[in-house]
N, CA, C and O atoms as a printed pandas DataFrame, in Angstrom:
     atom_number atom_name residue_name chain_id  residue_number  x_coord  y_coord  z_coord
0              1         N          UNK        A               1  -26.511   33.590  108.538
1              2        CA          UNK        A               1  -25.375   33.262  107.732
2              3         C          UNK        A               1  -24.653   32.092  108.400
3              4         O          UNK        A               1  -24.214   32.226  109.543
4              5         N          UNK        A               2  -24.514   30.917  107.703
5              6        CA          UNK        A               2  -23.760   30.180  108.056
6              7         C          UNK        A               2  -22.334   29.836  107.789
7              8         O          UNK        A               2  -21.945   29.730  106.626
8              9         N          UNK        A               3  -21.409   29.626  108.962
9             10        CA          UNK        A               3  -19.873   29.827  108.532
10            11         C          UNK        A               3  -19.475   28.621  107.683
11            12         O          UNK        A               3  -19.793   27.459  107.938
12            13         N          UNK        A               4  -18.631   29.092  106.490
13            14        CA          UNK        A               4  -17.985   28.286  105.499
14            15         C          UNK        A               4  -17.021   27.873  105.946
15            16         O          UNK        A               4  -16.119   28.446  106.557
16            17         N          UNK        A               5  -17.226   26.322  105.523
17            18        CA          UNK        A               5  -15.653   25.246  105.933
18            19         C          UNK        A               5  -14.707   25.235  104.438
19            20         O          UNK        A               5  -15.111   25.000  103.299
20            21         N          UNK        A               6  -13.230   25.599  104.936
21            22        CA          UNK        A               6  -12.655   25.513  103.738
22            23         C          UNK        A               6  -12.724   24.025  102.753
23            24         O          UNK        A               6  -12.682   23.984  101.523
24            25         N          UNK        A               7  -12.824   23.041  103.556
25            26        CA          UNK        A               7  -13.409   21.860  102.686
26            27         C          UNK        A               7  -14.421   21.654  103.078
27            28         O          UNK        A               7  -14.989   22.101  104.075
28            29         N          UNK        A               8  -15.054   20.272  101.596
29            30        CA          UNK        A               8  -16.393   20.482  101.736
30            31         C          UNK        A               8  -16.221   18.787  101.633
31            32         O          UNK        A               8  -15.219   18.206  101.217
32            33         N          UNK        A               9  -17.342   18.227  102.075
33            34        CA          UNK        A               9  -17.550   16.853  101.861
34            35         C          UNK        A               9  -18.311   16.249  100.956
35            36         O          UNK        A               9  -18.559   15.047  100.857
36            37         N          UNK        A              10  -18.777   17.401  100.105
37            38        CA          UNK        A              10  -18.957   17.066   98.460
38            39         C          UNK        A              10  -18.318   16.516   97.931
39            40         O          UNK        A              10  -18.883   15.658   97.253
40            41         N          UNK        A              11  -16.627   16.560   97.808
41            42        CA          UNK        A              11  -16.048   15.705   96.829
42            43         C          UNK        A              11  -15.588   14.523   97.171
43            44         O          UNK        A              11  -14.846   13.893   96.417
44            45         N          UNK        A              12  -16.030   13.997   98.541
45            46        CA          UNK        A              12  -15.923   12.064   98.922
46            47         C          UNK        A              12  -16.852   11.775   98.314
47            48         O          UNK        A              12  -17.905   12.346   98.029
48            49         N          UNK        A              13  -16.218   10.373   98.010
49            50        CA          UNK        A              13  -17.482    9.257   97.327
50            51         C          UNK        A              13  -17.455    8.266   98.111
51            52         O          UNK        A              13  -16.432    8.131   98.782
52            53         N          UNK        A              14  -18.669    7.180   98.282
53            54        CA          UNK        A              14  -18.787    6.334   99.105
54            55         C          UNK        A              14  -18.398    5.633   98.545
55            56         O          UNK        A              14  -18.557    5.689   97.325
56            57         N          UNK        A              15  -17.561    4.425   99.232
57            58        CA          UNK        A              15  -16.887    3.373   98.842
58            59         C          UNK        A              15  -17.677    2.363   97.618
59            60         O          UNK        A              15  -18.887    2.140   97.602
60            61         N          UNK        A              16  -16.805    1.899   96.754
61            62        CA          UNK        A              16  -18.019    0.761   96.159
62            63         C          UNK        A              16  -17.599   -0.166   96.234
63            64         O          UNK        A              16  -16.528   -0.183   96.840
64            65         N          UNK        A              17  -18.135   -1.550   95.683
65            66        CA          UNK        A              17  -17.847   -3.108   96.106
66            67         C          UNK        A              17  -16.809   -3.402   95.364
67            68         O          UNK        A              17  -16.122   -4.382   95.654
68            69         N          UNK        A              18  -16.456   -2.451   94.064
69            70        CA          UNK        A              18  -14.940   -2.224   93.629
70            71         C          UNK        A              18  -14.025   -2.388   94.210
71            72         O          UNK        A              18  -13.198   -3.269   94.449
72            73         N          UNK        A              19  -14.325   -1.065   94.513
73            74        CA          UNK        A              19  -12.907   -0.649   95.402
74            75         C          UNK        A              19  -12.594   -1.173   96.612
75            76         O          UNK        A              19  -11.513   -0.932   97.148
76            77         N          UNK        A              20  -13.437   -1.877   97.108
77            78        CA          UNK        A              20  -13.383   -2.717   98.722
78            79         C          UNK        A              20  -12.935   -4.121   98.352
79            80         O          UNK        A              20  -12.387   -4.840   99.187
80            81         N          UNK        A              21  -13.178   -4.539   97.029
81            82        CA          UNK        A              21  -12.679   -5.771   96.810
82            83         C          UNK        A              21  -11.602   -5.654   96.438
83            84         O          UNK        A              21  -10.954   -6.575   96.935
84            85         N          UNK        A              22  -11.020   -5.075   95.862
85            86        CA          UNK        A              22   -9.741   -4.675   95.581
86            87         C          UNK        A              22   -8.738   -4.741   96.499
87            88         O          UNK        A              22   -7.663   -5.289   96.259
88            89         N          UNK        A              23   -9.165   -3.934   98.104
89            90        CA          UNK        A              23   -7.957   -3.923   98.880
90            91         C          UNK        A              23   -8.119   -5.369   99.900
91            92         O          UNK        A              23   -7.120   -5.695  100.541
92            93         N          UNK        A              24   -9.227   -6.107  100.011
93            94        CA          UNK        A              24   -9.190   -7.431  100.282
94            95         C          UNK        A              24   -8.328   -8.580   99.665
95            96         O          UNK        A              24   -7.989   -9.633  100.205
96            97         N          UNK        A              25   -8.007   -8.051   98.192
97            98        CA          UNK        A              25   -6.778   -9.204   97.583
98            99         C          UNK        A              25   -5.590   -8.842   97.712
99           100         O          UNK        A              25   -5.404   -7.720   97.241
100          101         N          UNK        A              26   -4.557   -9.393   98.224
101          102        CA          UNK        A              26   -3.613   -9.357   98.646
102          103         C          UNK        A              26   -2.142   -9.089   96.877
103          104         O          UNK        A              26   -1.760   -9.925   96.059
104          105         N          UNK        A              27   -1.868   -7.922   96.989
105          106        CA          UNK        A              27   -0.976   -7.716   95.702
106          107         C          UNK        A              27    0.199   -8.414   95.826
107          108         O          UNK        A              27    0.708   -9.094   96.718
108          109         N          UNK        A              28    0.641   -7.935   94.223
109          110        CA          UNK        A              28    2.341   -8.607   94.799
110          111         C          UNK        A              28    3.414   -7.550   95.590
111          112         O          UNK        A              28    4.517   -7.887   96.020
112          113         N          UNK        A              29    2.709   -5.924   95.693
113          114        CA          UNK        A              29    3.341   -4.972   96.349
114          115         C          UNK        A              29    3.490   -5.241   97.551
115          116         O          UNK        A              29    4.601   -4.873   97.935
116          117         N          UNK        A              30    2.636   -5.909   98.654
117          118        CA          UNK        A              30    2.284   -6.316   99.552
118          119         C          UNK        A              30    3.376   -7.377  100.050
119          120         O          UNK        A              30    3.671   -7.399  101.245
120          121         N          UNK        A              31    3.874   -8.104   99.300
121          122        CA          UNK        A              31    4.950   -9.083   99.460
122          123         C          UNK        A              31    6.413   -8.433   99.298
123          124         O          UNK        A              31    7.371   -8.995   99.829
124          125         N          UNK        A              32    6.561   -7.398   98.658
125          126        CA          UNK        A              32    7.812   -7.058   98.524
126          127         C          UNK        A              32    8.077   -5.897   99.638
127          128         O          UNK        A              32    9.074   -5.254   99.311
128          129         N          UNK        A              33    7.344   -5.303  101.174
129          130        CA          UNK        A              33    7.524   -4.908  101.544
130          131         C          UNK        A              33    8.385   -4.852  102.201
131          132         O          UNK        A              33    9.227   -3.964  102.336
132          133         N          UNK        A              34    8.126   -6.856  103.216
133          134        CA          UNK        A              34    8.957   -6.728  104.029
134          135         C          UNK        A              34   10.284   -7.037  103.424
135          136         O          UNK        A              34   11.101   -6.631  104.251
136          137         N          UNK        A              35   11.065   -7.665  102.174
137          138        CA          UNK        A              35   11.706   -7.030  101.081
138          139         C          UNK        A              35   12.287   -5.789  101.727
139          140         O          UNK        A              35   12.852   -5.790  102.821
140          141         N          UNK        A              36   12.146   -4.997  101.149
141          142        CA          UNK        A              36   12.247   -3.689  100.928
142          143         C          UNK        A              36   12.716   -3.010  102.467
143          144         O          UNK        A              36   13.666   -2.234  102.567
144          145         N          UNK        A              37   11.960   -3.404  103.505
145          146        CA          UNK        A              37   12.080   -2.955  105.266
146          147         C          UNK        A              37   13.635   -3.760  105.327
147          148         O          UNK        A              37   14.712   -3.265  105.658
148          149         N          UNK        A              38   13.402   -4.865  104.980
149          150        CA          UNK        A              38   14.864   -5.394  105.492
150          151         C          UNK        A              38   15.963   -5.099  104.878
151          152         O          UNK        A              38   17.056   -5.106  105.445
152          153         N          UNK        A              39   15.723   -4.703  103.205
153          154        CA          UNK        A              39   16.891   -4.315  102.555
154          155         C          UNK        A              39   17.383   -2.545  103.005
155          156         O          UNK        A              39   18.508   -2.061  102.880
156          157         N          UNK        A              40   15.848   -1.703  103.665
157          158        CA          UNK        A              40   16.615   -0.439  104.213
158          159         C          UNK        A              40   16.991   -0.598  105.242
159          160         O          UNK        A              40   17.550    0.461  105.528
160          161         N          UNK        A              41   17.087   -1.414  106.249
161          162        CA          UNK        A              41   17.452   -1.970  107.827
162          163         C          UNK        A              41   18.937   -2.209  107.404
163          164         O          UNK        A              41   19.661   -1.779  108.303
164          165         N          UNK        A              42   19.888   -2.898  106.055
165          166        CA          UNK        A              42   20.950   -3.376  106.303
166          167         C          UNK        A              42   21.858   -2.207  105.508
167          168         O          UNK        A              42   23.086   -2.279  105.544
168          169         N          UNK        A              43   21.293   -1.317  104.914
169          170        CA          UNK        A              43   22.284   -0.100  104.101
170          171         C          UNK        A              43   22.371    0.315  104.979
171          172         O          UNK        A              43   21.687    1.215  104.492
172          173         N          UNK        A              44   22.591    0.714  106.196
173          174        CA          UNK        A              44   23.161    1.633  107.147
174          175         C          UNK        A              44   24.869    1.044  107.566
175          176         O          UNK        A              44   26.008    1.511  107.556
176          177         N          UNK        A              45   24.054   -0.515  107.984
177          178        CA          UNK        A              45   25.765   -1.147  108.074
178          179         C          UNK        A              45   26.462   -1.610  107.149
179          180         O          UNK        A              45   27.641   -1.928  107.308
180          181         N          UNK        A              46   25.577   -1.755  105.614
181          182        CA          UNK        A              46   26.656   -2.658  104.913
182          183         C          UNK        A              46   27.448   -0.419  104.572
183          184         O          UNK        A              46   28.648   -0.170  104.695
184          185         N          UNK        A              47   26.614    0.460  104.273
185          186        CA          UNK        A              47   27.594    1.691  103.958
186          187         C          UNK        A              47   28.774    1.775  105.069
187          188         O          UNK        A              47   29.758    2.507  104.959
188          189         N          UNK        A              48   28.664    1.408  105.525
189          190        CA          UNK        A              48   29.360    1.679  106.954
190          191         C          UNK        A              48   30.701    0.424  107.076
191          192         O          UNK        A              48   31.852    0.807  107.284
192          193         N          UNK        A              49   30.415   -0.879  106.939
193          194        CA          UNK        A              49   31.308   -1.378  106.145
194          195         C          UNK        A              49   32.118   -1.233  104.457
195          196         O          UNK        A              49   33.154   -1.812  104.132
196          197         N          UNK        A              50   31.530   -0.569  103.834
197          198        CA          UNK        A              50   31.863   -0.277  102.763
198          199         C          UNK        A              50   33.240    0.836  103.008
199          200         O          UNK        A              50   34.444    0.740  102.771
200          201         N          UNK        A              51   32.370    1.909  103.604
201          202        CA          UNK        A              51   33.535    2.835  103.657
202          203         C          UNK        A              51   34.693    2.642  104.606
203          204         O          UNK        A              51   35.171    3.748  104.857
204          205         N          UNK        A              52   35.137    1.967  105.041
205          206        CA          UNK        A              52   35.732    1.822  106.191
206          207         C          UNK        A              52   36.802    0.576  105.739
207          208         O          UNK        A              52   37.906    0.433  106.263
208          209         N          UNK        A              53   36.342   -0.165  104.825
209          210        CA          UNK        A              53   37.210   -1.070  103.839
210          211         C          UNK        A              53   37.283   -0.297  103.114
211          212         O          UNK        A              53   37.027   -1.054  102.177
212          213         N          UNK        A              54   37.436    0.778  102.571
213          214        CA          UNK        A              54   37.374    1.666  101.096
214          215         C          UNK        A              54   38.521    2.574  102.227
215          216         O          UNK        A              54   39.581    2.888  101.686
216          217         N          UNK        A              55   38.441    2.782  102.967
217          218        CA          UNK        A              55   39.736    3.810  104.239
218          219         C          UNK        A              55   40.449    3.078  104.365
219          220         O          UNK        A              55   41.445    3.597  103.862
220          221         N          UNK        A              56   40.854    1.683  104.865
221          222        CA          UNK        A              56   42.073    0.520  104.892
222          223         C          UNK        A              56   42.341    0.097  104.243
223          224         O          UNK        A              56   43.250   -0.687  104.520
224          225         N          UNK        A              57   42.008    0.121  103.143
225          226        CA          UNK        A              57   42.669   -1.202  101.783
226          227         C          UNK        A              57   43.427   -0.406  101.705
227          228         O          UNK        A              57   44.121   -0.855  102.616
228          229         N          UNK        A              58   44.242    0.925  101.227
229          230        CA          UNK        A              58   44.696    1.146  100.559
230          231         C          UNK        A              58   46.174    1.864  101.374
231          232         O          UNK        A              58   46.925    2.773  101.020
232          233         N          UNK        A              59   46.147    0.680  103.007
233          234        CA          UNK        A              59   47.496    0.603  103.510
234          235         C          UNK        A              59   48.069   -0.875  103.218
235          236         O          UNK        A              59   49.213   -1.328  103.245
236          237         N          UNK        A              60   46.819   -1.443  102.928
237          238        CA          UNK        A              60   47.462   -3.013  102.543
238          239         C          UNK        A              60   47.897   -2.856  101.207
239          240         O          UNK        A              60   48.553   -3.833  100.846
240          241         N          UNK        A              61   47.708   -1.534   99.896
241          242        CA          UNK        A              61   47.681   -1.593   98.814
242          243         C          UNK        A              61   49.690   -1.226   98.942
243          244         O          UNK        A              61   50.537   -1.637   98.148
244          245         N          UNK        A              62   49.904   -0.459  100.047
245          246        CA          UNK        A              62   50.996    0.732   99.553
246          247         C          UNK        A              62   52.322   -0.803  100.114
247          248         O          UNK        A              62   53.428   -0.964   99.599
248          249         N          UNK        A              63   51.751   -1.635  101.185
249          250        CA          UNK        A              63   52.709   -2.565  101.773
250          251         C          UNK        A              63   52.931   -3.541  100.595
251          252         O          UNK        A              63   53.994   -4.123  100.380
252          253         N          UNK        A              64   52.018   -3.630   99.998
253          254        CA          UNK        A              64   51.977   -5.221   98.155
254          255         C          UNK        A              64   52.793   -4.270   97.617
255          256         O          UNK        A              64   53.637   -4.897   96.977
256          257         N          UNK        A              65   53.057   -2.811   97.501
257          258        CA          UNK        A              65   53.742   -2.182   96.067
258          259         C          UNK        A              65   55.455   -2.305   96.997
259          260         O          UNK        A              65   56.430   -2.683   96.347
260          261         N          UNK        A              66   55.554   -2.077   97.953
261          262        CA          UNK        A              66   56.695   -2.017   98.539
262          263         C          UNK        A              66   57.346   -3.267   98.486
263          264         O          UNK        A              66   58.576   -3.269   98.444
264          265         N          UNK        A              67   56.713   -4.343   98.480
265          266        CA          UNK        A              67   57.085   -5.719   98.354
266          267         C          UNK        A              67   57.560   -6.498   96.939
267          268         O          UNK        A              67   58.135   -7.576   96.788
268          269         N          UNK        A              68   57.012   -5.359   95.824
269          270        CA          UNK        A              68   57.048   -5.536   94.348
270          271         C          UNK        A              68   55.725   -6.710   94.033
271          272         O          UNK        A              68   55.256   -7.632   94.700
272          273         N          UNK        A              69   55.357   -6.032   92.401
273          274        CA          UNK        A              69   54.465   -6.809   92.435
274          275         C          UNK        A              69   54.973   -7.590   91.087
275          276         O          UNK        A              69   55.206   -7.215   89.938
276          277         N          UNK        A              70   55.025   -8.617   91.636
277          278        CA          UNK        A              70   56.196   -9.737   90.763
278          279         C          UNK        A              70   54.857  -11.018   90.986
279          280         O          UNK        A              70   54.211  -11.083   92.032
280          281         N          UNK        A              71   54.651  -11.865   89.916
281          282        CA          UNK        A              71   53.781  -13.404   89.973
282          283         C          UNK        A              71   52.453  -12.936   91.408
283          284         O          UNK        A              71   51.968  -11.805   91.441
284          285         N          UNK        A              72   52.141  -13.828   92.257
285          286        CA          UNK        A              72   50.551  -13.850   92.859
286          287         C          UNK        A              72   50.484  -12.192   93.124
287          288         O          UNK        A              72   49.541  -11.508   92.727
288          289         N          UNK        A              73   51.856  -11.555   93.997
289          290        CA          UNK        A              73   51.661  -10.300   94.618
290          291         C          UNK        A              73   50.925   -9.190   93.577
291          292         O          UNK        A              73   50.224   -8.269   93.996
292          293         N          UNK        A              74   51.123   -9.364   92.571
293          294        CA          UNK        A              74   50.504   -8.788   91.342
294          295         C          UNK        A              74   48.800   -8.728   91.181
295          296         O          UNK        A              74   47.987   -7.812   91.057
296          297         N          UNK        A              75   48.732   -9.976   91.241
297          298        CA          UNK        A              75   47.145  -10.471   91.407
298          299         C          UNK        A              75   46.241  -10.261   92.149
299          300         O          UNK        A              75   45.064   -9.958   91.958
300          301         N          UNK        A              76   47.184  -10.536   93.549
301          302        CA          UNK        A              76   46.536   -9.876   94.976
302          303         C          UNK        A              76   46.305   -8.378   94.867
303          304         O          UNK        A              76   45.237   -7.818   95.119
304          305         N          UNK        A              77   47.521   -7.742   94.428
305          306        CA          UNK        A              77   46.981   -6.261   94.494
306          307         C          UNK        A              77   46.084   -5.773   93.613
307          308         O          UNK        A              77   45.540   -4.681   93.779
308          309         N          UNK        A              78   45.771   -6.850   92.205
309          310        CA          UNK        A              78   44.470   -6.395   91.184
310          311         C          UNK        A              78   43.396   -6.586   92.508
311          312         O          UNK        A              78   42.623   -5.798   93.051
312          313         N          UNK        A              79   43.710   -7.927   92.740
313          314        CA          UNK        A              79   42.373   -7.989   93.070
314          315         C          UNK        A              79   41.859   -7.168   94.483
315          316         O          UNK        A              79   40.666   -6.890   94.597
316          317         N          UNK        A              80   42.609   -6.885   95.299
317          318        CA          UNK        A              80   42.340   -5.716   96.665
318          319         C          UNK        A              80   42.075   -4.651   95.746
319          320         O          UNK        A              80   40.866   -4.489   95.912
320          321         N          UNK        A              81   42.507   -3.670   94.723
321          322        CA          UNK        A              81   41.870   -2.854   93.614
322          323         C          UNK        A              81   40.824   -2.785   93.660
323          324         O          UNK        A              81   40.105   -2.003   94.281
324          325         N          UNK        A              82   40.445   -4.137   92.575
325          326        CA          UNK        A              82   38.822   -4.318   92.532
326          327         C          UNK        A              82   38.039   -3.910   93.895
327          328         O          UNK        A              82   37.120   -3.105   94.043
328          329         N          UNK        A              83   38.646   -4.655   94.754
329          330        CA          UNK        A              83   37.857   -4.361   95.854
330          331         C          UNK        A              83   37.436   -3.371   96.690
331          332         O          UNK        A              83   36.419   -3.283   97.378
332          333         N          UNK        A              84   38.620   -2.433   96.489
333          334        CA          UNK        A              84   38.779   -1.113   97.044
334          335         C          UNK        A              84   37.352   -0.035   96.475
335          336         O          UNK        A              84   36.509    0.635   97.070
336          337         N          UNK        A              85   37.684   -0.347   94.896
337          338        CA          UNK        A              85   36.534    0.138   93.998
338          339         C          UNK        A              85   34.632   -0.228   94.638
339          340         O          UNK        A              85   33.657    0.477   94.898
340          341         N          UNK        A              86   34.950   -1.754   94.652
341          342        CA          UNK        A              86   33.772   -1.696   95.061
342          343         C          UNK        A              86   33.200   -0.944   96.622
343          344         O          UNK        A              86   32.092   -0.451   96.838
344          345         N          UNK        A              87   34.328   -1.061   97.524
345          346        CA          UNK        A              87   34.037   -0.877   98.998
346          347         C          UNK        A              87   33.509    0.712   98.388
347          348         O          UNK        A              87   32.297    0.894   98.270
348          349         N          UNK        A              88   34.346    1.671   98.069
349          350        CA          UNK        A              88   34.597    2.763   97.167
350          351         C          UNK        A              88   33.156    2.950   96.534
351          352         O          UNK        A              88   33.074    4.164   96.351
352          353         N          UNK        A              89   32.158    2.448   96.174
353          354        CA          UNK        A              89   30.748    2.501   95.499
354          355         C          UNK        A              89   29.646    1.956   96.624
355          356         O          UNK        A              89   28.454    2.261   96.581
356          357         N          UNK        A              90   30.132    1.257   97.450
357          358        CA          UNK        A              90   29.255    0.669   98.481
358          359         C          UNK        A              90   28.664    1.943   99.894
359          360         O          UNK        A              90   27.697    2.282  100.575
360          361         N          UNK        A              91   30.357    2.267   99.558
361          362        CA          UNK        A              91   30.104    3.012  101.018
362          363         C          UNK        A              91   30.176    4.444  101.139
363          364         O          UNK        A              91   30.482    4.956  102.216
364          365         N          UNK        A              92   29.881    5.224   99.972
365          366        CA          UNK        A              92   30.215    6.275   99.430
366          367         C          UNK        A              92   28.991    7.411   99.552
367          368         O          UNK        A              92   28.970    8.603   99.244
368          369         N          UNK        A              93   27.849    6.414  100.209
369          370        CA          UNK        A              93   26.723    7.750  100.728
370          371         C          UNK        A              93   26.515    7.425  102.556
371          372         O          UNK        A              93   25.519    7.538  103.270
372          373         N          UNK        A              94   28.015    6.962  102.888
373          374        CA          UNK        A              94   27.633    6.745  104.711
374          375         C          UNK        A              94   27.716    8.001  105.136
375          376         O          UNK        A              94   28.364    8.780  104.437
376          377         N          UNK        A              95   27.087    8.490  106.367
377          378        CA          UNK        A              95   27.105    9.164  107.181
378          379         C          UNK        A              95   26.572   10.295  106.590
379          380         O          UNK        A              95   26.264   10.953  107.584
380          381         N          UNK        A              96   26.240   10.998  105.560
381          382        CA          UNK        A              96   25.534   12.001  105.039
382          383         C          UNK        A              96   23.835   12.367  105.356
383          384         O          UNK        A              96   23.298   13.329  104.807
């Protein structure tokens, strides 16, 4: 009796001139890697800047309302808003 291997090497197939030519041409997946390596290399710090401007804006927000927001001071505080929002979406999966 000979002992049974839970796999068997029945179901490999030998390579064909297909499939070998295939991984000799260079895709366009192949190009968007390093893409992709460098864009997960910089979400660690841009989240990390995100949240951390998304924690301070909104002592520069409370000093513009104390000052009244009358002509630019108005504008400035839309626009630190906006920004808050975005820091607020940027940085909102750090440290998890």
């Amino acid at each position: 009796m000979s002992p049974s291997t839970p796999l068997s090497n029945e179901s490999t197939t030998p390579s064909s001139p297909e499939t070998e030519s295939q991984h000799d041409q260079p895709s366009s997946n192949s190009y968007a890697r390093p893409l992709r390596a460098t864009l997960r290399s910089l979400k660690g710090p841009t989240q990390f800047v995100g949240f951390w401007t998304a924690v301070t804006l909104p002592f520069v927000h409370v000093s513009l309302l104390a000052s009244g927001l009358e002509g630019t001071v108005a504008v400035a505080f839309l626009a630190l808003l906006a920004v808050n929002f975005v820091a607020l979406y940027v940085g909102h999966g750090y440290n998890q």
